[in-house]
C-alpha positions in Angstrom: -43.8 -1.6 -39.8 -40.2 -2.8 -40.7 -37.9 -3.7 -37.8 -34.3 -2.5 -37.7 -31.9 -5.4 -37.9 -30.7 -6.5 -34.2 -26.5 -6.4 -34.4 -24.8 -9.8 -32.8 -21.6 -8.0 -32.4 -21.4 -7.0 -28.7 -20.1 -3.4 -28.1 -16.9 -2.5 -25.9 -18.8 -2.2 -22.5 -20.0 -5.8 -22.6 -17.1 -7.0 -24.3 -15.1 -8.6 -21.9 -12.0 -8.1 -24.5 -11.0 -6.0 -27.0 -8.2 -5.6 -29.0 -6.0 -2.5 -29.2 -3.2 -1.2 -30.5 -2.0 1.0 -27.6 1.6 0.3 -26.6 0.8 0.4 -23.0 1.9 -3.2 -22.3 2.1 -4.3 -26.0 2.9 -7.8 -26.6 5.8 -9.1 -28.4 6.7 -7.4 -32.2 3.8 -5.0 -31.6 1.1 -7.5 -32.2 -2.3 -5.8 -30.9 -2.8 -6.8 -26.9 -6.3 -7.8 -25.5 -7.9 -4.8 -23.0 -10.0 -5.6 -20.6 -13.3 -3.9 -19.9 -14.1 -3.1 -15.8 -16.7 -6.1 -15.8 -13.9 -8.6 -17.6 -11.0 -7.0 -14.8 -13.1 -7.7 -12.1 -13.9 -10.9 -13.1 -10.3 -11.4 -13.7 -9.1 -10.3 -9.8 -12.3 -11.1 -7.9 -11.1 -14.5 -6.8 -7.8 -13.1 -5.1 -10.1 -9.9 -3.7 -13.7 -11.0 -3.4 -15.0 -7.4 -2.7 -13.7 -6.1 -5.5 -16.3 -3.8 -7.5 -16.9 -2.4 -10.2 -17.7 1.1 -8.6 -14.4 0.3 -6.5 -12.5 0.3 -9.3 -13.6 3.4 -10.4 -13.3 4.9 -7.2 -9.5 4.6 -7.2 -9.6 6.1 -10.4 -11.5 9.3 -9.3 -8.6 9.3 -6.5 -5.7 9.4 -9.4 -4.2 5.8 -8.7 -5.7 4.0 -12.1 -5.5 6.2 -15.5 -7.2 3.4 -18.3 -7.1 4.2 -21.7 -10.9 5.7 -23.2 -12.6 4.8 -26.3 -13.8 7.5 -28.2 -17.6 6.5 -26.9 -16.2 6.6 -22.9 -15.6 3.0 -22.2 -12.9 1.9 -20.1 -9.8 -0.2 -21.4 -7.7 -1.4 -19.2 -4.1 -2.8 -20.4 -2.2 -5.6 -18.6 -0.3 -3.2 -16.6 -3.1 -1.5 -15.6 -4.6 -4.7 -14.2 -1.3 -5.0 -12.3 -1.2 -1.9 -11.1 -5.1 -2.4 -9.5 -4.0 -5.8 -8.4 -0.6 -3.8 -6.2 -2.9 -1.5 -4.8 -5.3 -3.7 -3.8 -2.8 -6.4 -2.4 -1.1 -3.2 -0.1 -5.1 -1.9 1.0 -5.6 -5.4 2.1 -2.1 -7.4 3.1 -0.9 -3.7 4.7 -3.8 -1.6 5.4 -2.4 1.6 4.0 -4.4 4.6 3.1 -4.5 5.5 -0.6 -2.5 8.7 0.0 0.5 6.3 1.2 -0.3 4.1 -1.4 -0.2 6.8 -4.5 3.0 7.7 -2.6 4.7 4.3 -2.6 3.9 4.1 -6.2 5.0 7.6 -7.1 8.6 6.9 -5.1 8.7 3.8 -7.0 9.7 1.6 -3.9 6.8 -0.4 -5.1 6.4 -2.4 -8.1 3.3 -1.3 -10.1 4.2 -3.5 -13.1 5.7 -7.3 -13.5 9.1 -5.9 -13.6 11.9 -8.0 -11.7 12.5 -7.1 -8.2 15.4 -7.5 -6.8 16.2 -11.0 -5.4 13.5 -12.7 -8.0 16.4 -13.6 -10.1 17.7 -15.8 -7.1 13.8 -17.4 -6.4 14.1 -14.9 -3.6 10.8 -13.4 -2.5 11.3 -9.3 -2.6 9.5 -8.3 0.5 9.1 -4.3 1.0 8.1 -1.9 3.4 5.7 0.7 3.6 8.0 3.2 4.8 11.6 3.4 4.9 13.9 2.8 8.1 16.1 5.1 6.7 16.2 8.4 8.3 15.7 10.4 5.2 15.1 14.0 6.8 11.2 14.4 5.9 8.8 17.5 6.7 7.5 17.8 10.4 4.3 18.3 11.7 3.0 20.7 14.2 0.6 19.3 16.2 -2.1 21.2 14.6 -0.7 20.1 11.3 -1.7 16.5 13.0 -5.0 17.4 13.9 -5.9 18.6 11.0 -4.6 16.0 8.7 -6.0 13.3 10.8 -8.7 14.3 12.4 -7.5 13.2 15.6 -8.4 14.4 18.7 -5.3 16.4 20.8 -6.5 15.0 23.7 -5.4 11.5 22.0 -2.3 13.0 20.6 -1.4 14.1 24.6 -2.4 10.7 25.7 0.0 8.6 23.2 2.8 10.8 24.2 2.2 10.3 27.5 2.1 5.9 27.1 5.6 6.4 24.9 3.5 5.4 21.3 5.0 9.1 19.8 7.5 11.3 21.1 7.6 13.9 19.0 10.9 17.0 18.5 10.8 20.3 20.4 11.8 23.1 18.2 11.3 26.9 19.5 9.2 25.6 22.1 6.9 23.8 19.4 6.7 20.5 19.3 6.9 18.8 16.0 6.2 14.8 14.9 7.6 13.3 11.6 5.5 11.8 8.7 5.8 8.3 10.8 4.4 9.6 13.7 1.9 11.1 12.2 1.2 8.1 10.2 1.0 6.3 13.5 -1.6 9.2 15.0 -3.5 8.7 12.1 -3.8 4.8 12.4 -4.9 5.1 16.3 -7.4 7.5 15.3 -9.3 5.0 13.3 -8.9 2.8 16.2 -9.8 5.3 18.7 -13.4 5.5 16.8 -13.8 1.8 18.6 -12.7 2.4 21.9 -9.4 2.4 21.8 -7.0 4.6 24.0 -3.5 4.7 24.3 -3.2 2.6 27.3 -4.5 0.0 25.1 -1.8 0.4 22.7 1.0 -0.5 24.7 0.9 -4.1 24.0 1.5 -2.7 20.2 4.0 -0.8 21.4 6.0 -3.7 23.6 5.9 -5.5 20.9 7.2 -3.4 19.0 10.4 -3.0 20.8 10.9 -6.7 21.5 11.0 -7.1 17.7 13.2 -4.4 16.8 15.6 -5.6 19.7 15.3 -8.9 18.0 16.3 -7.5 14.4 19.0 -5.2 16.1 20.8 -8.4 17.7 20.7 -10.1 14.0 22.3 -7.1 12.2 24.1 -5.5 14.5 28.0 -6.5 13.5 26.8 -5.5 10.2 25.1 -2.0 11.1 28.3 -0.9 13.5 30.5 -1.5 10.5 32.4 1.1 9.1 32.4 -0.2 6.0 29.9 1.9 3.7 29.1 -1.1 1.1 28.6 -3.5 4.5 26.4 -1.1 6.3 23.8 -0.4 3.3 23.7 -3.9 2.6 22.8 -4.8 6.8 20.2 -1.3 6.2 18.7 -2.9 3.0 18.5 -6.6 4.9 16.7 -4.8 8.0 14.3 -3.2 6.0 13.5 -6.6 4.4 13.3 -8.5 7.5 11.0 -5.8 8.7 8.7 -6.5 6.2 9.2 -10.2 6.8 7.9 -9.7 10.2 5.2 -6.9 9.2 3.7 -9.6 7.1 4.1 -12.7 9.8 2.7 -10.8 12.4 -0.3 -10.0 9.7 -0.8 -13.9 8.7 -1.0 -14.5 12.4 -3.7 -12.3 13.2 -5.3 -13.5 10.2 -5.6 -16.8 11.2 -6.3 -16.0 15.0 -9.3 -13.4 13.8 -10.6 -16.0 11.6 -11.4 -18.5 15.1 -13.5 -15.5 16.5 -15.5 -15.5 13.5 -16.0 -19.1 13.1 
């Protein structure tokens, strides 16, 4: 019986590049740019995040925050921006611990970079720190309380108990008492941590802190913030947003380092 001849040429899914024409993150004078397969892009980012998967990957695809090209046959191909992209998501899952729905969010507002696009203060060798939220008090929705509950699957009896310790406050309106997307945010993150044991009387150390820090930042900028000079007062609001960050991601490299003793 004759035997079909066996092909060397290895097809796109094991491929770990493969060239392409698409103008998502062309190179220079439209020359073709090399995609990645899934295998080659996690082979590419799994020293920086060594959990990183292939059915990861796919996951934040299924939840909208990827979108690689297709080959006719279904294979993946993922341009360079795409592979930044993943590498920005990832990089704010694990430096920030935000949910994905903040992260698609921060992406969509474009106060993230999703792409190697300057940032301001790179042109000065000036790391560009950001925030997951902004400072600014930019008139959002508000949630009832069982908007909360619902969205975050917290209890109300937790909800009761962090108003009571000062972590939210919340707005009466009508007799209805209403929490912005921050505080929600917040009710949210003590939820996961209520799933461990921990109450609100646990969370005033978090909350002390807090305050100390924000006194701290207040005392920098405040010349700056009580001007009455428009141009000099967004310039102290954009600097306190940065040094927010500054300290969001100190106080994360801290713990870091502590956490990593325990497990030693």
């Amino acid at each position: 019986m004759a035997t079909l001849p066996r092909t060397t040429q290895p097809q796109p899914a094991e491929a770990g590049l493969v060239e392409t024409d698409a103008p998502n993150g062309a190179g220079a004078a439209g020359s073709p740019q090399k995609a990645l397969t899934i295998g080659a892009v996690c082979k590419a980012l799994v020293q920086e995040f060594p959990d990183i998967s292939i059915s990861k990957i796919r996951y934040l695809e299924d939840q909208k925050l990827l979108t690689p090209r297709r080959t006719p046959g279904g294979y993946r191909l993922y341009a360079q921006s795409d592979v930044q992209r993943l590498r920005t998501i990832l990089r704010m899952q694990r430096d920030e611990f935000l949910p994905l729905r903040v992260i698609r969010q921060e992406l969509a507002t474009g106060r993230v970079a999703d792409t190697q696009v300057p940032r301001p203060g790179r042109e000065s060798g000036k790391r560009a720190w950001h925030t997951s939220m902004s400072v600014r008090d930019e008139g959002g929705a508000l949630y009832s309380l069982d908007d909360v509950i619902e969205e975050t699957g917290a209890e109300a009896k937790l909800v009761r108990e962090l108003e009571e310790y000062g972590v939210v406050k919340g707005e009466m309106r009508g007799g209805v008492r209403y929490f912005d997307e921050t505080e929600r945010e917040i009710i949210s993150a003590v939820s996961e941590l209520a799933r461990y044991g921990v109450g609100g009387r646990n969370l005033r150390v978090f909350r002390s802190s807090a305050d100390r820090e924000a006194s701290l930042l207040q005392q920098i900028l405040a010349p700056a913030l009580r001007s009455r000079n428009p141009g000099r007062r967004k310039e102290a609001v954009d600097a306190l947003e940065n040094l927010a960050a500054v300290t969001t991601h100190l106080k994360h490299l801290l713990l870091v380092r502590d956490l990593r003793k325990i497990v030693r």
